[in-house]
N, C-alpha and C positions, 0 to 999 in steps of 0.2 A: 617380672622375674628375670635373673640373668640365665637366659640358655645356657650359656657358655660355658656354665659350671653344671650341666643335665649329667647325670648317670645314664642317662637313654640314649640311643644313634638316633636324635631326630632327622630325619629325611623324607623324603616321599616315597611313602607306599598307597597300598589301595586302604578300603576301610576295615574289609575282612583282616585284615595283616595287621589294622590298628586294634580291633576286637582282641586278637590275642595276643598283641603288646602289654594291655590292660589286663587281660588273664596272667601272663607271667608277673606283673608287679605282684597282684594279689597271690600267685603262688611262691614268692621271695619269702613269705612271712604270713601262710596261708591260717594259722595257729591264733596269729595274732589278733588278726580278723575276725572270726568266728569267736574270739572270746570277747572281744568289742562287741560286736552287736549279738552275744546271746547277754552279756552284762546289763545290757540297756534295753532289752525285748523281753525278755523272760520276767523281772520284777513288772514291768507293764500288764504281762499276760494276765499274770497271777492275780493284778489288781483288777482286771476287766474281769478275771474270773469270777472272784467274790461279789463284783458290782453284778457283774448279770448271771448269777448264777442256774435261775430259772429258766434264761433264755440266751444258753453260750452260744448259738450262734450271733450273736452281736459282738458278744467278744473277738468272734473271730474278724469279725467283716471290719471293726476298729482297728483290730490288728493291723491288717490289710490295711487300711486306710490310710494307718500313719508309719507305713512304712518311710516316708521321705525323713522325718525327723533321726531317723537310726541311721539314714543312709549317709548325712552330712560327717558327722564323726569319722567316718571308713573312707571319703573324701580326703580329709581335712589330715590325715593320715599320709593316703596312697601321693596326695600333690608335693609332700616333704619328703617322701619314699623318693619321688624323681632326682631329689639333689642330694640326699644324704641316704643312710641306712635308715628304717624306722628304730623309733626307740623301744625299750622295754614299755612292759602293758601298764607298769603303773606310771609309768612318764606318758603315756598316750591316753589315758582315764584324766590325769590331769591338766590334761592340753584339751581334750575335746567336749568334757560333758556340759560347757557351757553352749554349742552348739546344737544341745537338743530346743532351745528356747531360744533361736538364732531369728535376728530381724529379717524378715521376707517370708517366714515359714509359712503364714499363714498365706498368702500366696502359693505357696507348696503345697496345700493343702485343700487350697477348692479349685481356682479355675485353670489351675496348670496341673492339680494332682491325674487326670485320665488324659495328659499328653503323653503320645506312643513316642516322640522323641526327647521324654524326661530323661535319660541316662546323659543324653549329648548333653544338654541344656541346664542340668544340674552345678557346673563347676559356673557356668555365668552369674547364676543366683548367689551360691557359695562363696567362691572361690573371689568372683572379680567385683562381687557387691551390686551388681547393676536389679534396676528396677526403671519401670515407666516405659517411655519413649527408645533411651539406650539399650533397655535391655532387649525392646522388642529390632532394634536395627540390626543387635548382637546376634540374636536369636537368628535372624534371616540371614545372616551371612554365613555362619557355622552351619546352618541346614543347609547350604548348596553342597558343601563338600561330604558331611555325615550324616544328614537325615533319613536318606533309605535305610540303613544300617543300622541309625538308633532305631526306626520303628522297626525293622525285625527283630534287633536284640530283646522288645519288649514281646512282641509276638511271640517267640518263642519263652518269653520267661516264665510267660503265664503260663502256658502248655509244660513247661518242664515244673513247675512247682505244682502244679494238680498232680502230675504222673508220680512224681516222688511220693508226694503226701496219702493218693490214694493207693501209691504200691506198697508203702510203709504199711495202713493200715490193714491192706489187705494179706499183707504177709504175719501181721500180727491176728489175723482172725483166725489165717490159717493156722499159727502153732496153738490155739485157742481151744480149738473148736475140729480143724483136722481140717483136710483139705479138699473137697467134693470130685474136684478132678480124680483127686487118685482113688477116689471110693468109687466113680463111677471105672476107673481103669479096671479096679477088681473085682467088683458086682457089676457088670453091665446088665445084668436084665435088669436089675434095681435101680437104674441108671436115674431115669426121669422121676422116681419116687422120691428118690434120695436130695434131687434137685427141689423138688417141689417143697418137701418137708424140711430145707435147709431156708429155703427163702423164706416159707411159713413163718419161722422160727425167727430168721434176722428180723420178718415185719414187728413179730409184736415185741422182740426185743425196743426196738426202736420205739414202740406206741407206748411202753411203759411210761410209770412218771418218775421212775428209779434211773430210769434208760438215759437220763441229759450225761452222764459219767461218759460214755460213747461219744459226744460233742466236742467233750471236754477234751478227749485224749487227742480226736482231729486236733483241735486245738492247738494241742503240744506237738504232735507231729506237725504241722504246717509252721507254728514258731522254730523248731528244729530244723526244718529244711531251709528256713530263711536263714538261717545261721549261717549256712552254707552256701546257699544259693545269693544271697543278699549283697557281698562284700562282692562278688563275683560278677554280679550287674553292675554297680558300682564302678568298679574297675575297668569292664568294659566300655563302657561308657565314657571312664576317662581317661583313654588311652585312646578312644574316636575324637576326643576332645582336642588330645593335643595333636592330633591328625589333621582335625579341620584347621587348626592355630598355623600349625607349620606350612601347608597349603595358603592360605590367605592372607599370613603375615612374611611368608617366606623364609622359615627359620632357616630351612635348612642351605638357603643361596647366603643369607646374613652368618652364619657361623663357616662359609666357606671364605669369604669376606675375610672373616676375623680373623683365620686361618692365615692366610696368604698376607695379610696386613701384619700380624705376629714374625713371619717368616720376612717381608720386606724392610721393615719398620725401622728397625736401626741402622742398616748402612742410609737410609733415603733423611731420615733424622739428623745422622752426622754431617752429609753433603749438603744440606739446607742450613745446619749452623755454621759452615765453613761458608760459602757463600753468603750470610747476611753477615758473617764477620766481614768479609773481602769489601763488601756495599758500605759498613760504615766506615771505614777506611778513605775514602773517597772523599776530594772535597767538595764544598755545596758549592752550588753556582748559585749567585744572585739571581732573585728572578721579582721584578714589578707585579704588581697585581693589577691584574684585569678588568677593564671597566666593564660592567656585568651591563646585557642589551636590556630595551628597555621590555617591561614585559606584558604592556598591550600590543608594541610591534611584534612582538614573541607570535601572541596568541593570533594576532589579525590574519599571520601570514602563515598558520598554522591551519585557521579554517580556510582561507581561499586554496591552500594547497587538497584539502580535503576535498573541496566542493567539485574540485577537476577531475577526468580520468586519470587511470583507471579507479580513483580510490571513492569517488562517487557511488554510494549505495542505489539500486533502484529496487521499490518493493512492488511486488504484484497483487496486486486487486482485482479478487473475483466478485460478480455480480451475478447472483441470479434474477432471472427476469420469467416476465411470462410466455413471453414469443419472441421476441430481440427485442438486444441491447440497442441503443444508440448511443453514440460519444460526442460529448457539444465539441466545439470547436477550441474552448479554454482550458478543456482534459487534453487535448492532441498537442495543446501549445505549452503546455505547463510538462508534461511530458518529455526528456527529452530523448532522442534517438539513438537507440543502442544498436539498428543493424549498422552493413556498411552501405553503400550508396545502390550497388547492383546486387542484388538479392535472388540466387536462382530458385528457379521456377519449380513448381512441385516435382514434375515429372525428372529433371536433373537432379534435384535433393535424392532423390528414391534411387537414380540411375549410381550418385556417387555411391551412395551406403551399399548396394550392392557390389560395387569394385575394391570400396574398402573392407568387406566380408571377405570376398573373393582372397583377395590379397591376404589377410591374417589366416585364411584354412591354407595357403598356399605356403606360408611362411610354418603354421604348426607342421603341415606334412613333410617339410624341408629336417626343419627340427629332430622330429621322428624318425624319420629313413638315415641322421647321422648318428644319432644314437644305438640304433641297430645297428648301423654298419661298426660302430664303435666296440659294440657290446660283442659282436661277431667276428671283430677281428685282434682286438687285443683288450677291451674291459674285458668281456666273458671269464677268462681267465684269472683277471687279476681279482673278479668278484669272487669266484669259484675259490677263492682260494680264504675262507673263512677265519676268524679267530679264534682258536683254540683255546679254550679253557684248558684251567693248569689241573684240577683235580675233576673227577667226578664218582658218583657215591661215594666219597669219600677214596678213591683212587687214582694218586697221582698218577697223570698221562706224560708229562714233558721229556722230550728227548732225554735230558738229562737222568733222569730217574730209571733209562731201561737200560738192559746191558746189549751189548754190539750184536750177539743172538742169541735171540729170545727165540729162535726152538731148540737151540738146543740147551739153553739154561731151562727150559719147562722140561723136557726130558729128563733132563736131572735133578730138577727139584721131585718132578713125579717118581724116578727112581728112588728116590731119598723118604719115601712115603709120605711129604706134603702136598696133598694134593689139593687144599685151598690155595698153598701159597702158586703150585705151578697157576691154576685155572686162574686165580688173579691177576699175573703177570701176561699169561697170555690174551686175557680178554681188556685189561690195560693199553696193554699195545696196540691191538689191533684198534680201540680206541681212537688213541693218538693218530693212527693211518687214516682215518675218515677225513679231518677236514684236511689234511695236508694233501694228498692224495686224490679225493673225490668230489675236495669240496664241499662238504655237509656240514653245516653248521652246526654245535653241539653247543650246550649252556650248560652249567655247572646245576641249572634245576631239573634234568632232563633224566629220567625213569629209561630204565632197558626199556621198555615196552614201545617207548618216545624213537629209543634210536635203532629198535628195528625197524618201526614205521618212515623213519627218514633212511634206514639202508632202502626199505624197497620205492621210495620215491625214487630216490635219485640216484641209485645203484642196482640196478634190479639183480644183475650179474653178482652180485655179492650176497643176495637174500640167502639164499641154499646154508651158503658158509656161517652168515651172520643167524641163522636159526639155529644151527645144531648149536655152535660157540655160547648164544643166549642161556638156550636152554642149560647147556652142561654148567653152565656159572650159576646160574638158577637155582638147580638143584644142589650145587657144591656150597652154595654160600649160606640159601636160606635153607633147605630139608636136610645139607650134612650129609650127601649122596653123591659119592663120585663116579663118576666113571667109569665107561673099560678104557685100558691100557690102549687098546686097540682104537677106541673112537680118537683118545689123546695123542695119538700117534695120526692121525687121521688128520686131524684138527691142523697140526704140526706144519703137516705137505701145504696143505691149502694157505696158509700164511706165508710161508714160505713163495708158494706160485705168485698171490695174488701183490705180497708188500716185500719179497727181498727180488726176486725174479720178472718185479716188474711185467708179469702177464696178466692184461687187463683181462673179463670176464666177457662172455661174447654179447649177454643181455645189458651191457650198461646202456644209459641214457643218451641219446641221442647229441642231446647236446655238448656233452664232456667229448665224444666222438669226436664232432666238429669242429671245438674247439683243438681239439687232438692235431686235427688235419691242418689246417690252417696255420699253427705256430710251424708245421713242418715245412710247409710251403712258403712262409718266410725267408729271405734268403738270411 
């Protein structure tokens, strides 16, 4: 397939971050899905119904069983979804339903249908056609990158489709029949009575011979929740797919490739046809041809150059024996000698390796102690001084974005009655102050909660400030709760002390201190 026309940002991510790459495809056209495989599941059901009527639990466990044959269609689907829009549902009925009766199925269906890594491993069978040998090389190379992932996404599928099925049924008993919880909340002496004469009642429900209708409706509820649940494994699975592909095939290094080849490509094209114009322009020179060597002297002097050092292979041969070896004398001669002529003695071998240990801890501690001296006298600094992300939650930080004073534009947005807008301009700012100023490195994935705990690492002197400011944005942005005028006004000074008055706080970090001292003492 051509990447290069994906709808998707293939790049590397983790496998959790591929899990829900494949949940957003399926939720593009979540409608669409669900009518796909209730179209192809539900006539199935129906048919297993009337076959085992007497004994629908077979129906059901069929069901189950052939779920792989529904799940190709919803494939066959989401891999066209990557390069285009999906189509309308009678364009996708007539594109897929010869896929229920696809070659390899039967393979799907016994000794790979109970693998915990079928969601990964489905688009190989599908999608790329392989069986045998290739498919099993395919299989092991896609499981390095996404196998733990598939087998949880199946761990859990199982565990989510019981829960649904038995909460559907049991919410339907309840509008049924009434709900024992709340009987026992209103009668509690009757409490344990009420229990007993409910279960009584579900057993012999159940022991009837009228009672298989009960099966049947599991049935339909467990067909329904696949409806749902189905297209959604599915898509998980094949968005870990194109996880594992871009990892092992390197989509994402090949489309940066193509990128920069696109963006090179035609000034490097022109100067390459200007140049072989310039070459045939030129006139030929005469040239004799070569009497070619002969080519057993070729090869003669080919192997006698082999047979010399250094290019002389020597192989070792071990022999076990029962007590000692002996070597004749036509092994010693047929042998030839690879020390040099003075070979020291054990006790000198043992003496060098100990001066050459010596020497490499001597050279890493060298190493060390410039690096320190480095980091303590002018890296520290330039490390401390982090990159700033331009937005976070969604709030632009950059110089550019603030106004000259930000307390006293907060005071007048807060006089103006906006008091999201003042609290977000001042908890912005104060933002942007961390890495430029303290050196904190901030990421644009980073939770208040993230950069209180990095204010109290590496700023402790700011914790106090950076608490109350959290908290008041906290409540201003998510509970809709502002403020007193008074704490805002409070807030105000302390920005002011700590980022326009340049008065550092007395508990900072020891090390921003020293670095402190030190560019001072520069001349």
């Amino acid at each position: 397939m051509d990447i290069g026309t994906s709808r998707l940002a293939l790049r590397t991510r983790n496998a959790w971050e591929a899990l829900d790459l494949g949940v957003r495809l399926w939720a593009e056209r979540k409608g669409l899905y669900a009518a796909l495989w209730a179209t192809y599941s539900l006539p199935l059901l129906l048919l297993l119904s009337l076959l085992f009527w007497r004994a629908p639990w077979w129906a059901g466990v069929l069901l189950w069983w052939l779920k792989p044959a529904f799940e190709a269609p919803i494939l066959k689907v989401l891999s066209e979804q990557v390069f285009t829009p999906p189509p309308s549902y009678r364009q996708c009925m007539a594109a897929t339903w010869r896929l229920l009766w696809r070659p390899r199925l039967l393979g799907d269906l016994t000794w790979r249908r109970l693998g915990w890594r079928r969601s990964l491993l489905l688009p190989v069978t599908v999608l790329e056609g392989l069986n045998g040998r290739a498919h099993q090389l395919r299989r092991d190379e896609l499981a390095r990158y996404g196998g733990g992932a598939g087998a949880w996404l199946s761990f859990f599928g199982i565990h989510f489709e019981a829960i649904l099925t038995y909460g559907l049924l049991i919410v339907g008993y309840w509008l049924w029949f009434g709900s024992p919880v709340q009987d026992a909340l209103v009668e509690s002496a009757m409490s344990m009575k009420q229990a007993a004469e409910t279960m009584s009642t579900l057993m012999q429900l159940l022991q009837q011979d009228d009672a298989l209708w009960l099966y049947h409706v599991y049935n339909l509820l467990y067909a329904l929740v696949l409806c749902f649940w189905g297209p959604i494994y599915v898509a998980a699975g094949f968005g870990l797919y194109l996880h594992a592909r871009t990892l092992s095939e390197a989509w994402d290094v090949r489309l940066a490739a193509r990128r920069l080849a696109a963006r090179l490509g035609h000034p490097l094209a022109a100067l390459a046809a200007v140049c072989l114009g310039f070459a045939l322009l030129l006139p030929a020179t005469p040239v004799h041809a070569e009497t070619l060597p002969d080519v057993q002297q070729v090869d003669n002097s080919r192997e006698a150059v082999l047979t010399q050092p250094p290019f002389a292979h020597l192989k070792d041969k071990r022999n076990y024996c029962w007590r000692s070896c002996t070597k004749t004398e036509t092994d010693k001669k047929d042998r030839p000698s690879t020390q040099p002529a003075a070979v020291p003695t054990a006790p000198f071998a043992l003496f060098n390796m100990v001066l050459y240990a010596l020497a490499g801890l001597v050279l890493l501690g060298v190493i060390a102690l410039l690096v320190y001296w480095w980091r303590q006298s002018r890296g520290l600094s330039q490390v401390q001084v982090a990159e700033a992300p331009e937005t976070l939650f969604g709030l632009a930080i950059t110089p550019q974005s603030l106004p000259a004073d930000v307390p006293t534009q907060v005071l007048h947005l807060w006089q103006q009655q906006d008091a999201r807008a003042a609290m977000s301009l001042l908890y912005r700012a104060s933002l942007a102050q961390l890495p430029r100023r303290y050196g904190i490195a901030l990421r644009d994935s980073n939770t208040e909660g993230e950069v209180l705990q990095r204010v109290r690492q590496s700023a402790a002197g700011l914790a106090a400030y950076w608490q109350r400011l959290t908290h008041a944005w906290l409540q201003q942005a998510y509970a809709h709760r502002s403020s007193s005028e008074v704490e805002v006004i409070q807030l105000c000074d302390q920005y002011r002390r700590y980022f326009v008055h340049n008065t550092l706080p007395e508990n900072t970090t020891a090390t921003r201190t020293q670095s402190a001292s030190t560019r001072e003492a520069q001349p």
